[in-house]
matplotlib code that plots the C-alpha trace (Angstrom):
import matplotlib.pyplot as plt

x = [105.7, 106.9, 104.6, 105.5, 105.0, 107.8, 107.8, 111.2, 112.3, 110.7, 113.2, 111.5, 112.5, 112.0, 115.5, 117.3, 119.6, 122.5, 122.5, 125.5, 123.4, 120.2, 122.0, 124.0, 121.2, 118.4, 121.8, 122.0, 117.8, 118.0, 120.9, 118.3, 114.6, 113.7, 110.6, 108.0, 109.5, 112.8, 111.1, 109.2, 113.0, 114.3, 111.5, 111.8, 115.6, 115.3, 112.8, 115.2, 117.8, 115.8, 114.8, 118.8, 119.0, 116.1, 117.8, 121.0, 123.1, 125.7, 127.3, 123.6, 123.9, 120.5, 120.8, 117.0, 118.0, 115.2, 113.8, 112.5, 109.6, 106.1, 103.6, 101.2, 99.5, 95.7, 95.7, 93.9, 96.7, 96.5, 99.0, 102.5, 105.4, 109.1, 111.5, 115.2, 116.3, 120.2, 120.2, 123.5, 124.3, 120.7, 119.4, 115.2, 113.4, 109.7, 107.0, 104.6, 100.8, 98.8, 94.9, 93.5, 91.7, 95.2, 95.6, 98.3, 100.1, 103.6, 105.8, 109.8, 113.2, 115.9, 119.6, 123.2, 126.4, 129.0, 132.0, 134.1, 131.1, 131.0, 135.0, 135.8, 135.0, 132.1, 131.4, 131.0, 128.6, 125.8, 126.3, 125.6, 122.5, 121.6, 121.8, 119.6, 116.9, 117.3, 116.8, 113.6, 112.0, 112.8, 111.3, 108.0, 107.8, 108.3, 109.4, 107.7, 110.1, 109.3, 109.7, 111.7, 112.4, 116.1, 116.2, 119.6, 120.8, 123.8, 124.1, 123.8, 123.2, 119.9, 120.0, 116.5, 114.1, 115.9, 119.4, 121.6, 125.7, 127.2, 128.5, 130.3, 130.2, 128.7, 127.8, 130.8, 130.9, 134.3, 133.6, 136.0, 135.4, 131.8, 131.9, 131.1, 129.3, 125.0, 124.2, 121.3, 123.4, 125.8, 122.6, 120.9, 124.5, 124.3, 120.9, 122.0, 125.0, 122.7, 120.2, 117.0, 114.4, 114.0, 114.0, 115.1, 113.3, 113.2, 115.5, 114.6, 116.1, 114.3, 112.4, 111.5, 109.8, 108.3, 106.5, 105.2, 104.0, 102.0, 101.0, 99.1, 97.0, 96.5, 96.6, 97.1, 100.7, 103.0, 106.3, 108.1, 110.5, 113.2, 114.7, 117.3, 116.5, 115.9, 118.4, 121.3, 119.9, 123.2, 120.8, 120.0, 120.7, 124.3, 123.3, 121.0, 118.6, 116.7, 112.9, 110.7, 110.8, 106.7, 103.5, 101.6, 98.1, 95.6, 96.8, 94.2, 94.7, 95.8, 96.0, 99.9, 99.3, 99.6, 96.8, 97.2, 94.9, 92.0, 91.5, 93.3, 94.1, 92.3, 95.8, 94.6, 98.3, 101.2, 101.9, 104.5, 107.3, 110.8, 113.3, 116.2, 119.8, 119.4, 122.1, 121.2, 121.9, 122.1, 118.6, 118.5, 117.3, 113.4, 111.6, 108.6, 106.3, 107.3, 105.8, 107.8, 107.3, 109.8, 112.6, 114.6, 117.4, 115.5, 116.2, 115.0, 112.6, 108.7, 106.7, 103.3, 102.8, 103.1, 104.7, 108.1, 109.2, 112.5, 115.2, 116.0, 119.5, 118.1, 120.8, 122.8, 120.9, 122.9, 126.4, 127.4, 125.2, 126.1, 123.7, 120.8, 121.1, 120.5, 124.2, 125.7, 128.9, 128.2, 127.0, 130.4, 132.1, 129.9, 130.8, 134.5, 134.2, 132.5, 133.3, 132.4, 133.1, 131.7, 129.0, 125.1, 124.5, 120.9, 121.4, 123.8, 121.1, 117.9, 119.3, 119.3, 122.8, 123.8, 121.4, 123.3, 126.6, 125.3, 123.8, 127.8, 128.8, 126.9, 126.9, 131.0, 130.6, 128.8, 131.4, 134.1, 132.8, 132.0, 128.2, 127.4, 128.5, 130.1, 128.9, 126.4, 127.3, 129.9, 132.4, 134.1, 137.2, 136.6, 133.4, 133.2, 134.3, 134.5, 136.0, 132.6, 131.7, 134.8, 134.4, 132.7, 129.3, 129.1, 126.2, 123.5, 120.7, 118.0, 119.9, 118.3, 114.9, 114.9, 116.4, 113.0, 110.9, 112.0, 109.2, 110.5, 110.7, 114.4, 114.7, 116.1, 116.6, 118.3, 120.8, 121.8, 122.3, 124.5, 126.2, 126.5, 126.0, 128.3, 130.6, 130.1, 130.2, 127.4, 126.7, 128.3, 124.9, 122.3, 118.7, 119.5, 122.2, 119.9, 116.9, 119.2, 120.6, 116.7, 116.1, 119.1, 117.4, 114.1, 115.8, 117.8, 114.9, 112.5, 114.8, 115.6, 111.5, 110.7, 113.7, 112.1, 108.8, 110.4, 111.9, 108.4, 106.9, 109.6, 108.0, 104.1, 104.7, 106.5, 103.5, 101.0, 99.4, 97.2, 94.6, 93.7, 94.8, 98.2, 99.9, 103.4, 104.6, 107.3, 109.8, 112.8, 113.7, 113.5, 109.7, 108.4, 110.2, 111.9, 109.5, 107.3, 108.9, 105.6, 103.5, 106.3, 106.5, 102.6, 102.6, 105.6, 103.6, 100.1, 102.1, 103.0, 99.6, 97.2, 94.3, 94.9, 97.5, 93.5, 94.6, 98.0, 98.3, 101.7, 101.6, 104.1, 104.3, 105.2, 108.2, 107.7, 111.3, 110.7, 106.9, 107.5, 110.7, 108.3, 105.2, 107.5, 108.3, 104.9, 104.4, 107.2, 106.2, 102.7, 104.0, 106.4, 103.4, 101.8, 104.3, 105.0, 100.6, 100.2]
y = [171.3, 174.3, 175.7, 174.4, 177.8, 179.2, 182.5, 182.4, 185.4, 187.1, 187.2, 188.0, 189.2, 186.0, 184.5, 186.5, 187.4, 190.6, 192.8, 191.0, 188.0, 189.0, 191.0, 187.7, 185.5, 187.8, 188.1, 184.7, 184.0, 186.7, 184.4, 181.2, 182.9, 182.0, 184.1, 183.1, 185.0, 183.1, 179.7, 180.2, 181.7, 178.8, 176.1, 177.9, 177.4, 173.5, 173.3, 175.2, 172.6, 170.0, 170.5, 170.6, 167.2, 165.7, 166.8, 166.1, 168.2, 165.5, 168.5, 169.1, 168.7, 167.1, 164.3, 163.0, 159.6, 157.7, 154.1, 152.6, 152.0, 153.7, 152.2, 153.6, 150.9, 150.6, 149.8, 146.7, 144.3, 140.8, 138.6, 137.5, 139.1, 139.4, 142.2, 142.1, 145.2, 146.3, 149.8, 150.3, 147.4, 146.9, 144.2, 143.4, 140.5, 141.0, 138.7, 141.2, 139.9, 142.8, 142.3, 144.8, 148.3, 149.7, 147.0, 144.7, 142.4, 142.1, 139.4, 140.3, 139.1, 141.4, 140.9, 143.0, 142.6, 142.4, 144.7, 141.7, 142.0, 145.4, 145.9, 141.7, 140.4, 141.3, 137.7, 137.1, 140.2, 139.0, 135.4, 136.5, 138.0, 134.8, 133.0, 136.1, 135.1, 131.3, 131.6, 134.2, 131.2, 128.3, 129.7, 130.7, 127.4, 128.7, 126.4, 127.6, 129.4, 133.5, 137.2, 139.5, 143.0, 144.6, 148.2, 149.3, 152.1, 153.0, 155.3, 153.1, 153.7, 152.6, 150.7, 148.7, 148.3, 145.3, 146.1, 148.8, 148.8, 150.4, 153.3, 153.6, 152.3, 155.1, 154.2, 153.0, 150.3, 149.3, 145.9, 144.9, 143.7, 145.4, 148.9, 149.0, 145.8, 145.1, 144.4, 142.1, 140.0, 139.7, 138.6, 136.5, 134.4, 134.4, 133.2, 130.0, 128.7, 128.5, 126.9, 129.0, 129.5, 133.1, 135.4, 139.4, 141.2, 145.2, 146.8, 150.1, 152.5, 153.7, 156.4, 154.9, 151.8, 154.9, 156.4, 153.5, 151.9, 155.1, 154.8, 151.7, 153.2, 156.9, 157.0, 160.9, 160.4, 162.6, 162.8, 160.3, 161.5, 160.7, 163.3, 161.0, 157.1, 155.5, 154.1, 151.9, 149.5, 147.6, 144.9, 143.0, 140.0, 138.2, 135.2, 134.2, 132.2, 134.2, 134.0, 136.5, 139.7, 141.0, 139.8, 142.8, 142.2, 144.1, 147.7, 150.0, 152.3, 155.4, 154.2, 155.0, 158.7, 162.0, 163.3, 167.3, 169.6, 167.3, 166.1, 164.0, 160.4, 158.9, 159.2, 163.2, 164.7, 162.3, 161.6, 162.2, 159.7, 159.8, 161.2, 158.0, 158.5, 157.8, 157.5, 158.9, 158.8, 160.8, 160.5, 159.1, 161.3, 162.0, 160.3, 161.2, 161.0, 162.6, 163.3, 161.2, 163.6, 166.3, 163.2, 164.2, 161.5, 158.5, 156.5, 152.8, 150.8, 151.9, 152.0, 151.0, 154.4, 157.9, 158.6, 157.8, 157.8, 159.8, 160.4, 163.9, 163.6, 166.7, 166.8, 168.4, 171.2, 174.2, 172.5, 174.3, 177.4, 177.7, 181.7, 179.6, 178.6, 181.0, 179.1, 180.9, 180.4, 177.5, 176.1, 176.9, 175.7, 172.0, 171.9, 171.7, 169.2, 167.1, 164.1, 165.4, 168.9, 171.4, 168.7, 168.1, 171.6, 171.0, 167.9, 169.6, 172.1, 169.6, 165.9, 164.5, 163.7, 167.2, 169.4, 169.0, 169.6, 172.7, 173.2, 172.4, 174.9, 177.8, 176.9, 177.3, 180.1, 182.0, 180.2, 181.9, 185.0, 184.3, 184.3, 180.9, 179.0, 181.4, 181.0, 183.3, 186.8, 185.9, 185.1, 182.7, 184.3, 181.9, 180.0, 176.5, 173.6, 169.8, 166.9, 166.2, 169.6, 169.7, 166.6, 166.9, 165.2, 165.3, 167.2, 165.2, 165.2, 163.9, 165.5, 168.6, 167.2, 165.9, 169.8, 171.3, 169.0, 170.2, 171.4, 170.9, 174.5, 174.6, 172.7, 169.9, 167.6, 170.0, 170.6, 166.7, 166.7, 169.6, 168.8, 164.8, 163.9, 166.4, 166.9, 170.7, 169.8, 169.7, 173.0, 174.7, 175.9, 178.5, 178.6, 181.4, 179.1, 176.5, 179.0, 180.1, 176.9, 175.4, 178.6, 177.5, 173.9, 175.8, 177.7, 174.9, 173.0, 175.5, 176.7, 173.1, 172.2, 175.3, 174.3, 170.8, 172.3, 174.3, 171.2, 169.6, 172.8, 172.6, 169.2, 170.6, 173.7, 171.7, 168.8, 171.6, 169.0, 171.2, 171.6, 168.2, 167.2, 165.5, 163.2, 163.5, 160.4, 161.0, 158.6, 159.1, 159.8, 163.8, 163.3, 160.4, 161.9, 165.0, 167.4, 169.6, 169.2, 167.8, 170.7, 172.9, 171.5, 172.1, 175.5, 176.7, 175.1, 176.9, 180.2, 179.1, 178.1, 179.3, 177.5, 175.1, 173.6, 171.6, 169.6, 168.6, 165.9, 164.4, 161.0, 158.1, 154.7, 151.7, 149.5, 152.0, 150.8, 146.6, 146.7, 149.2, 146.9, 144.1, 145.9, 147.1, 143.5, 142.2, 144.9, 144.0, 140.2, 141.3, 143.4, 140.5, 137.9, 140.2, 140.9, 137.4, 136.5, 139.6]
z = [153.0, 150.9, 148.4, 144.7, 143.4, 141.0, 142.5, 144.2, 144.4, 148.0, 150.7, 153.8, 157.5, 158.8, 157.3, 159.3, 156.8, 156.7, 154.3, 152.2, 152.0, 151.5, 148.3, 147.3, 147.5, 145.5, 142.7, 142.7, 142.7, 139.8, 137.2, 137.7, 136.9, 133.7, 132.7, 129.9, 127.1, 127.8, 127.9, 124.7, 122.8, 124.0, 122.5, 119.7, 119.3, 120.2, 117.4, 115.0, 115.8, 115.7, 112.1, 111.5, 112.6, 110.8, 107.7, 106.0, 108.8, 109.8, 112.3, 113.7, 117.9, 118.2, 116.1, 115.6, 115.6, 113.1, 115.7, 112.4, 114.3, 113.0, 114.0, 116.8, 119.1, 118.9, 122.5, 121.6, 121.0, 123.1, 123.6, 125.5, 124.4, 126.3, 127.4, 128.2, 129.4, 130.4, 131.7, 133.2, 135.9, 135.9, 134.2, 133.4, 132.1, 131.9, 130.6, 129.5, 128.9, 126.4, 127.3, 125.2, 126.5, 127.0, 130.1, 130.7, 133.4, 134.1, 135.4, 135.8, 137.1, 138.0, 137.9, 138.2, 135.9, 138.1, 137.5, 135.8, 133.4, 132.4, 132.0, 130.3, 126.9, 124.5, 124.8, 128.2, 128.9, 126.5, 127.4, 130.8, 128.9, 128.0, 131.0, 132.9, 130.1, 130.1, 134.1, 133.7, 131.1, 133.4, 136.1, 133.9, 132.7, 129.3, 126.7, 123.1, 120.8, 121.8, 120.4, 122.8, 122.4, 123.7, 125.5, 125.1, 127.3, 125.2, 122.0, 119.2, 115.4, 114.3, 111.0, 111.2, 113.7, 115.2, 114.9, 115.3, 116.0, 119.4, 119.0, 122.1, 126.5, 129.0, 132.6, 133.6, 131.0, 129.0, 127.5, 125.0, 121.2, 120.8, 119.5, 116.1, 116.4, 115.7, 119.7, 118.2, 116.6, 119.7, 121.9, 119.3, 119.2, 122.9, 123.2, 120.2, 122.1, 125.3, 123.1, 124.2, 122.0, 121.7, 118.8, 119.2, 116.9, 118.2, 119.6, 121.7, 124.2, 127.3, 126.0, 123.3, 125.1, 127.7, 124.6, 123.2, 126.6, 127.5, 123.6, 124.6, 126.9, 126.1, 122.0, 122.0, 123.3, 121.1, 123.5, 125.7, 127.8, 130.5, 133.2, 135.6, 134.0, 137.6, 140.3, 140.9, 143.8, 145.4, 146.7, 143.0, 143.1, 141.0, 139.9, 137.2, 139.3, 141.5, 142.3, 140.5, 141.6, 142.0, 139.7, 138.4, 137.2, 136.0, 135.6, 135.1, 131.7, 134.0, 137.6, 137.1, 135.3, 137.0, 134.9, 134.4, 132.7, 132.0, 135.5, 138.1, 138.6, 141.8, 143.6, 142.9, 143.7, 144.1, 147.4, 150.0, 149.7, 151.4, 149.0, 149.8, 148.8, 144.8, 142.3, 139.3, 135.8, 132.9, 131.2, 127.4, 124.6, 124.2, 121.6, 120.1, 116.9, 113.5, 110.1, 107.9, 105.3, 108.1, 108.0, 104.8, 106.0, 106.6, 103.8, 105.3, 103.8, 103.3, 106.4, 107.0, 109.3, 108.1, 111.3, 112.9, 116.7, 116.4, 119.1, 119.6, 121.6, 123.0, 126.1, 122.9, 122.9, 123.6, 122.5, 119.5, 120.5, 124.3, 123.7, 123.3, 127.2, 130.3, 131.6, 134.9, 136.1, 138.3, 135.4, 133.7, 137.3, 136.8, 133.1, 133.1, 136.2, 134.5, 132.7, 129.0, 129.4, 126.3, 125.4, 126.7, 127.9, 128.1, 130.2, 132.7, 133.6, 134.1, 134.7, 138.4, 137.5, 138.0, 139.8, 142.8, 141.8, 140.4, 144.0, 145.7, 143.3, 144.6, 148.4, 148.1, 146.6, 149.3, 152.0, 149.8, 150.3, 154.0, 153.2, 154.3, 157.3, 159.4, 163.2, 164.6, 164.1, 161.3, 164.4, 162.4, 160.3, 157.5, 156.0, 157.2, 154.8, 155.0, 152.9, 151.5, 150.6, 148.8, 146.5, 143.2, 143.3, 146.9, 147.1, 146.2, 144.0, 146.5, 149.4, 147.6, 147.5, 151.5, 152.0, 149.7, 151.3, 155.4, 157.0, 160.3, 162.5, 162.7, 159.3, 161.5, 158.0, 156.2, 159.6, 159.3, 155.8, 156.0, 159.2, 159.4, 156.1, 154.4, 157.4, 158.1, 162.2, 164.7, 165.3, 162.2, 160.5, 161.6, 161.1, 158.2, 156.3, 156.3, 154.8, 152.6, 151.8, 151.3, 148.7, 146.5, 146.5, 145.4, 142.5, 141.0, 140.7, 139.4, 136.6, 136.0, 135.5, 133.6, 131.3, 131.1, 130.0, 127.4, 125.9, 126.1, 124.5, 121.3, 120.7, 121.2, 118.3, 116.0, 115.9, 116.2, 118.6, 121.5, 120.0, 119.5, 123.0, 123.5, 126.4, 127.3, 129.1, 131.4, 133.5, 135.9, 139.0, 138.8, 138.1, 139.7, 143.2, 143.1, 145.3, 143.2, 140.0, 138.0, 139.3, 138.5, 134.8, 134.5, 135.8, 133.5, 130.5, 132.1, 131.7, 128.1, 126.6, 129.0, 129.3, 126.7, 129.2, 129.7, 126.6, 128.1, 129.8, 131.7, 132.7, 134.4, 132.8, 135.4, 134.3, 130.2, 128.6, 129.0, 128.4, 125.4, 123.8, 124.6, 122.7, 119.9, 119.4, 119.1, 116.6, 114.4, 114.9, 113.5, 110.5, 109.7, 109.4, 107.6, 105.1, 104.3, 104.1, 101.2]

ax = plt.figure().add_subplot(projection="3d")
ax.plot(x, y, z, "-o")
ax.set_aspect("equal")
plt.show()
């Protein structure tokens, strides 16, 4: 397998390259290096920003969304709580059992909405909601009234811990009567009418529930974060009424953590998997732990933390300040191809969603210039195209990863990807295009983890949290399975803090958005009781 490193800039003899592309591609290699001084300017601006948005700075790009939640798990909680979760089609319910020692054990039921769902009535969507939930307690045998927690996968503004209005339908959604409505209050009717016993008191989105899942079990963690927010499986079931989907007991407090810097989990290095076809998504904002002190517009109700989790909306980053952001002009090409052209910069450059386009974007560049896929010898007059090649977003995301991950000879994957797959012809690519083709792959995905571990670092200097030892939990696609990209992040944050990178660790959470909405709502539940005993 190719070496993770992030020194991608040697071109040796054996790519066989001519002069023109050797010259093209080391051009090309030079636009995407980001070098230590460049990721450290850049934290530095995202912490800037962020302290625009945690004050009165209604223009600010990142918008440091307050959760309203503030209080940090001790890890030794007990108890049954519930999760609903609607990420897209996808939709979650987990029965999530809290043991205490940072241990728990799952128990969850998937389902899809069907496309009638996600473009009908307000109504009918969270009805179906209902059902997905009054299915997941009948088969549990649940009867007793219950708290639930809702992870929300669309921008909404927070106005309590448990409620917060839509502010508007992404992933494909256009559900009528609902923006501009409290989503809480639109399940909690839902949930009457069927006459299920269930009360929603937290309401979360997916980074949020990451952070405060890893929380559980590692108390030092500061950041939870999301690059690419999972995949869209066609093979969920429709209907409400399906057996459970897998029993998970037991979890041991870091048997899911790539551990780095303080040692390594007994999986040491995660292991090979096949990178499958993946669809991804656009990741939601990073969340982390504030001061409440540095939140001059949170003007809720007293807390019983000092501390806030906060979303950064840090996919904004680079929006009104496109100088902060080392953009090329395949960057430029993706942006105004893209469905929300000018807007999350930041996003465009690391999200799953997009580091393929950006890959398209180059590779027909080079067949422009008759660089790239031009017969042996260049006998061909003109670059070869195809109809896939063509089409925006038909270079995917994990095709990239199968292409980094190629160790065959005569990179045999990356010929099938390029020749069936995106319809360049048997025979239309030489060993060199598909070298070439495997270093673009390379330097996208470098720049994009070294661009992820500046965002991480922003977070790290504003909290001033090293030297105590911190834990960033992390979730998506892009990190759980994209080829190198966690040893990538670590090395780019080595080359920031040194040896203190020892004190940082970066660990994955199993199943983090349900069984944090599920935790936040046994903390609210707590606090509630609480209230009313004093």
């Amino acid at each position: 397998m190719p070496s993770p490193t992030t020194d991608i800039s040697a071109i040796d003899a054996s790519f066989g390259c001519t002069d023109g592309q050797e010259q093209a591609l080391q051009k090309i290699i030079a636009q995407f290096q980001l070098p230590v001084d460049k990721m450290r300017q850049i934290a530095k601006d995202m912490r800037t920003e962020m302290d625009k948005g945690l004050g009165q700075h209604t223009d600010a790009a990142l918008r440091m969304i307050p959760s309203y939640l503030s209080e940090h798990p001790t890890g030794q909680e007990t108890g049954v709580s519930y999760a609903l979760e609607l990420n897209g089609a996808n939709i979650r319910i987990l029965q999530v059992t809290f043991q205490g020692r940072g241990k728990i054990s799952t128990r969850q039921q998937k389902f899809t909405a069907s496309e009638t769902l996600k473009h009908g009535d307000v109504r009918n969507l969270f009805d179906y909601l209902a059902e997905c939930v009054g299915s997941f307690l009948t088969a549990m045998g649940t009867e007793e009234t219950i708290t639930m927690g809702f992870t929300f996968a669309f921008p909404v503004n927070q106005t309590a811990a448990n409620h917060g209005t839509l502010i508007t339908w992404t992933k494909g959604f256009e559900v009528t009567g609902a923006e501009g409505r409290d989503v809480v209050d639109l399940l909690q009717q839902s949930l009457r009418r069927k006459h299920l016993p269930v009360q929603v008191n937290a309401l979360v989105n997916g980074t949020v529930g990451t952070l405060l899942a890893h929380n559980y079990k590692s108390l030092d963690t500061l950041l939870g974060c999301t690059f690419s927010n999972g995949t869209n499986c066609g093979k969920m079931c429709l209907r409400p009424n399906m057996q459970l989907d897998r029993e998970t007991r037991n979890v041991d407090r870091y048997n899911d953590a790539i551990v780095i810097g303080r040692g390594v989990n007994k999986f040491g290095e995660s292991p090979p998997v096949a990178f499958k076809k993946r669809n991804f998504h656009p990741p939601p904002s990073p969340a982390y732990y504030e001061k409440l002190e540095a939140i001059p517009k949170y003007d809720g109700p007293p807390t019983p933390s000092s501390e806030m989790i906060v979303n950064t909306e840090w996919g904004a980053f680079g929006d009104d300040h496109r100088s902060y952001l080392p953009l090329t002009r395949y960057d430029n090409a993706l942006n105004r191809l893209s469905s929300n052209p000018g807007v999350h910069i930041y996003e465009k450059m690391v999200s799953g969603l997009y580091l393929g386009e950006i890959l398209r974007q180059i590779v027909l560049d080079l067949v422009d210039r008759r660089l790239l896929f031009v017969g042996p010898g260049g006998q061909q007059e003109l670059g070869r195209y195809s109809h896939e090649i063509n089409t925006h977003n038909a270079f995917e995301t994990s095709y990239a990863g199968q292409i980094e991950q190629d160790s065959t000879p005569e990179l045999d994957d990356t010929r099938h990807i390029l020749e069936a797959v995106l319809g360049l012809g048997e025979g239309a690519t030489t060993l060199t295009d598909r070298k070439m083709v495997r270093r673009l792959c390379e330097v996208v995905g470098v720049r994009a983890a070294r661009l992820c571990a500046a965002g991480i670092s922003s977070v790290i200097n504003k909290r001033g949290a090293v030297e105590g030892g911190v834990t960033i939990s992390v979730d998506g696609t892009i990190f759980q399975h994209y080829p190198n990209f966690t040893s990538r992040v670590h090395e780019a944050l080595r080359e920031l803090y040194g040896n203190s990178v020892d004190l940082i660790n970066i660990g994955t959470t199993r199943d983090g958005p349900g069984v944090g909405a599920a935790l936040a709502a046994m903390l609210n539940t707590k606090r509630r009781t609480q209230t009313v005993a004093q």
